[in-house]
N, C-alpha and C positions, 0 to 999 in steps of 0.2 A: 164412352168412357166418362166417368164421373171423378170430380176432387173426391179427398176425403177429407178434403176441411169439411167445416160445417157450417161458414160464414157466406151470406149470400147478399147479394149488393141490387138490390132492384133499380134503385136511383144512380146507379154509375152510368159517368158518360156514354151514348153509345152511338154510333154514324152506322148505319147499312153500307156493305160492300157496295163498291157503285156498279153501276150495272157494264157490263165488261171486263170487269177486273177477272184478273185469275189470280193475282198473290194471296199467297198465304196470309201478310198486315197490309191494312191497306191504313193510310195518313187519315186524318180528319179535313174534312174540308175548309176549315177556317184556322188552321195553323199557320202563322204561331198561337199558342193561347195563351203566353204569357211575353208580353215587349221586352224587347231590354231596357226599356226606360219606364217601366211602372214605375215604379220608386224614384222620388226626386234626386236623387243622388248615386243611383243603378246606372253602372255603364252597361251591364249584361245580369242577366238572370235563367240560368240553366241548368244542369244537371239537377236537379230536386227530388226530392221524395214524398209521398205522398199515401194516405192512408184512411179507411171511412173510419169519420167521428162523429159520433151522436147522432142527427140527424142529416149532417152533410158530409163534409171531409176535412183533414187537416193536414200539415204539411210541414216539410224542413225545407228550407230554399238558398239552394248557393246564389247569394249577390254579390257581383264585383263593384266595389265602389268606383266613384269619378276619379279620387287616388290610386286607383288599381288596388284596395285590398282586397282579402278574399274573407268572407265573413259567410255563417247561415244564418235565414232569417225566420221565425217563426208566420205562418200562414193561414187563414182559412176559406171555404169556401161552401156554397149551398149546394151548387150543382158538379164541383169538381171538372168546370171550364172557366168561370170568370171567377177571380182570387183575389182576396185583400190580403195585404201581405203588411206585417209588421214593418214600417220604416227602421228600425233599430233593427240589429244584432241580438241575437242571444247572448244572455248573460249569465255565462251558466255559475251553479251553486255548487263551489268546491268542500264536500262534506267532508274530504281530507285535507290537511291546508297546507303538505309534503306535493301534494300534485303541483306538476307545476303550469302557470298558465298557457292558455294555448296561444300559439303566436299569430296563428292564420286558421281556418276551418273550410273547406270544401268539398261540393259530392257527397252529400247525406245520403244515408238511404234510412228508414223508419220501418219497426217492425212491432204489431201486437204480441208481447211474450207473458205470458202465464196474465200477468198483471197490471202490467203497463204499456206505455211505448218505449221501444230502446231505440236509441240512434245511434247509428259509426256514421263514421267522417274520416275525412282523411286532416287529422289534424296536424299542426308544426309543433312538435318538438325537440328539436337540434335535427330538424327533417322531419318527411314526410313520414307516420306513421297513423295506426288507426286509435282515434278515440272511441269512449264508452259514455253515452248518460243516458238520462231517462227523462218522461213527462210523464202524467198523470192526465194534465189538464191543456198541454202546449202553452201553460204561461208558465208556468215557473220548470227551470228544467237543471236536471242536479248532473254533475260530472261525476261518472264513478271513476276510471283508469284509463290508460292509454294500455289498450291489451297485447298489442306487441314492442316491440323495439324499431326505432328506426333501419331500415327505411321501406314503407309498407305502404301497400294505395287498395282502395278496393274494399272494403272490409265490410261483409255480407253478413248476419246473422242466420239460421236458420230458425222457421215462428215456434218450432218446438223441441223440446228434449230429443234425442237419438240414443235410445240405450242408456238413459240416464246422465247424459254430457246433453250442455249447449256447444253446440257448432257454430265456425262461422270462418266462410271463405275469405280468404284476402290472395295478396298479388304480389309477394315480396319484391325489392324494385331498387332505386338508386336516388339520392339526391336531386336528379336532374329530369328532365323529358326522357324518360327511363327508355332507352333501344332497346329493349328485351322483358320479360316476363310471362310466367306458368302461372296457374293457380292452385293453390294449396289448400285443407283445409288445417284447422289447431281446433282442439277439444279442451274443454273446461269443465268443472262440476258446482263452480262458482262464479263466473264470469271476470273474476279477478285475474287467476294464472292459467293460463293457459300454453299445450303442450301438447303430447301426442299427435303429431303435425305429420300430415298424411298428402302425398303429392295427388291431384286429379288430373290436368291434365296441362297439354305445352302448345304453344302455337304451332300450326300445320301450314299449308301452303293458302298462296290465293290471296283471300281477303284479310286472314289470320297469320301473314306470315313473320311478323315481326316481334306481338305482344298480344294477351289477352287477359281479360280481369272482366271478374262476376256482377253480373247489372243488378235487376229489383231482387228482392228477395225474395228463394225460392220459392215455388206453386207443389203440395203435396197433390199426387196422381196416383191413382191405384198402376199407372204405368213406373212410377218411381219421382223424384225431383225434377218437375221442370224446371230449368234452368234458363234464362237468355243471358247472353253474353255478349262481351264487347271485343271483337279483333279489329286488329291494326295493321295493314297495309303499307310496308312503305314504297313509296312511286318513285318517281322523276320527278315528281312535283310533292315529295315529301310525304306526312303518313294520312292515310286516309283510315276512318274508323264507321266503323259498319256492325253488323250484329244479326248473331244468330242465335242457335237454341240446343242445349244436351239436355238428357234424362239420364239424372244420376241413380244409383240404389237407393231404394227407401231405407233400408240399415247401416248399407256402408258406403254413404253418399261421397266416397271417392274413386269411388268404383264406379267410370264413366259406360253408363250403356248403350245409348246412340247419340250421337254429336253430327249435325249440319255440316254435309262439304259448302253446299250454298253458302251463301248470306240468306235471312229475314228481310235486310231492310239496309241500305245504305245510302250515302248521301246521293240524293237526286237533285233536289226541288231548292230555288233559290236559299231559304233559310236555312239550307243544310250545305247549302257549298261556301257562302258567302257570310263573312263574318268574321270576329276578332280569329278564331282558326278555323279555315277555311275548310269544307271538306270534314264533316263529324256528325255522326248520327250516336249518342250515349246515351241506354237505357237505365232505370232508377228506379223507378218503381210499375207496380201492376196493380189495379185491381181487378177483382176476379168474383162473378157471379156465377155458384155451383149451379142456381135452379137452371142458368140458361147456357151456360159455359162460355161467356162471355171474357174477353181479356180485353181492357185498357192500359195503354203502355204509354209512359209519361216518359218521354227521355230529351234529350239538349239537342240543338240542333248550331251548329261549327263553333260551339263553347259561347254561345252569345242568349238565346230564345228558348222557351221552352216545348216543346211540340207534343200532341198526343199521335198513337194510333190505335189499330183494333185487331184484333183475331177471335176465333174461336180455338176454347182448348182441345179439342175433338180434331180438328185441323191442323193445327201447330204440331200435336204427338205425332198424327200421322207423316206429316212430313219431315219431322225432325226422322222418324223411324224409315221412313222411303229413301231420304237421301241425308244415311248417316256414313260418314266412314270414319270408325273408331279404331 
């Protein structure tokens, strides 16, 4: 099984399965790849997103300052493991001056659309909802709307028109450490208003029993949308968040076709249990080489570090489809 993108990545990171493994992602072996304290004034640097630019890669990076705010910070890299990351904040360019400014910004995710990059975030305005802007160049970057209403997290684009709408998953939610959440999609024809809001799917038992919201940005499959996902667990020791994998419809990408009873991938390994929260494995972005079906998954590791791993797309369908219960 092949994408039907047409973009292919020769230079993306890539680790060989180790020898014994039998998962489906298997970690890199030098994670974390990005400290919490790169940045001289970083308490933590995670959830991020990331995408090939020119001849290397580029990036949107949630850092939490030594104040504890929450800010993105623009990034780049040759090989898409060692990163220079802008010490500043994005400062984005309000081309309407009615927007109003964002209070906090975190959890980007970056997507190639028609012509640009677009990024959501989960930005503050009287609460958590999702923002809209764009780059060109990852220096100058323009804010177009806040596309929903509070209170929203999660907010996924998909890289192409659907029928003539842009898509884009979010996680409708609450002011707080949200105990609950489904994922929905909203359609646009402008990326301004958005509407026709179509439910996909709800947390299930297990690993997903509490809450769930959409990771990197969807991978097109002649199987349908692959999709990774983030569920939430709540324990005796509070919520643990882990990640798996659906394949939605290529037409009516809420129309969920096999969804993982599994997990992918959850917190094991010290950088994922230990940390400002403890226990959190959160997916953000993928790159994805068609020649070789290769997948790179960038995701946060207990809301502090950044971590990669690896799969093949050919493996991941298959087991998303072997052990789906939808």
């Amino acid at each position: 099984m092949t994408s039907t993108s047409n973009l292919t990545q020769p230079n993306m990171p890539w680790e060989e399965q180790p020898t014994g493994n039998k998962d489906v992602i298997w970690r890199y072996s030098e994670n974390p790849i990005i400290p919490r304290d790169l940045l001289p004034n970083s308490n933590s640097i995670f959830n991020s997103a990331v995408v090939p630019y020119q001849d290397g890669f580029a990036g949107v990076f949630r850092c939490d300052s030594r104040t504890r705010e929450m800010a993105v910070h623009a990034g780049r890299s040759t090989d898409g493991i060692n990163w220079q990351l802008d010490p500043n904040p994005i400062e984005w360019i309000y081309d309407n001056a009615e927007v109003p400014a964002s209070e906090y910004a975190y959890d980007p995710r970056v997507v190639w659309l028609e012509d640009r990059y677009y990024i959501t975030w989960c930005n503050g305005m009287h609460g958590p909802t999702i923002g809209l802007g764009y780059t060109f160049d990852f220096k100058e970057f323009h804010f177009v709307e806040n596309a929903l209403l509070p209170y929203n997290r999660n907010g996924v684009l998909f890289p192409r028109k659907i029928n003539g709408k842009y898509l884009m998953l979010s996680r409708p939610s609450d002011r707080g450490h949200t105990p609950f959440g489904d994922i929905f999609i909203s359609q646009s024809t402008n990326l301004i208003h958005w509407g026709e809001h179509r439910f996909v799917m709800a947390p299930s038992g297990g690993w997903q029993n509490t809450k769930i919201g959409a990771g990197p940005v969807p991978i097109e499959t002649a199987e349908g949308w692959l999709l990774f996902y983030h569920g939430v667990l709540t324990s005796c020791n509070g919520y643990v968040y882990s990640f798996g994998s659906a394949i939605l419809d290529l037409e009516k990408p809420w129309i969920v076709r096999y969804r993982t009873a599994p997990y992918l991938l959850s917190p094991q390994t010290l950088y994922e249990c230990v940390g400002d929260v403890p226990n959190v494995v959160f997916p953000c972005a993928t790159l994805h080489d068609v020649e070789t079906g290769r997948i790179a998954i960038y995701y946060g590791g207990a809301d502090t570090v950044t971590a990669l791993a690896f799969t093949h797309l050919d493996e991941v369908l298959k087991y998303t489809k072997k052990h789906s219960e939808v």
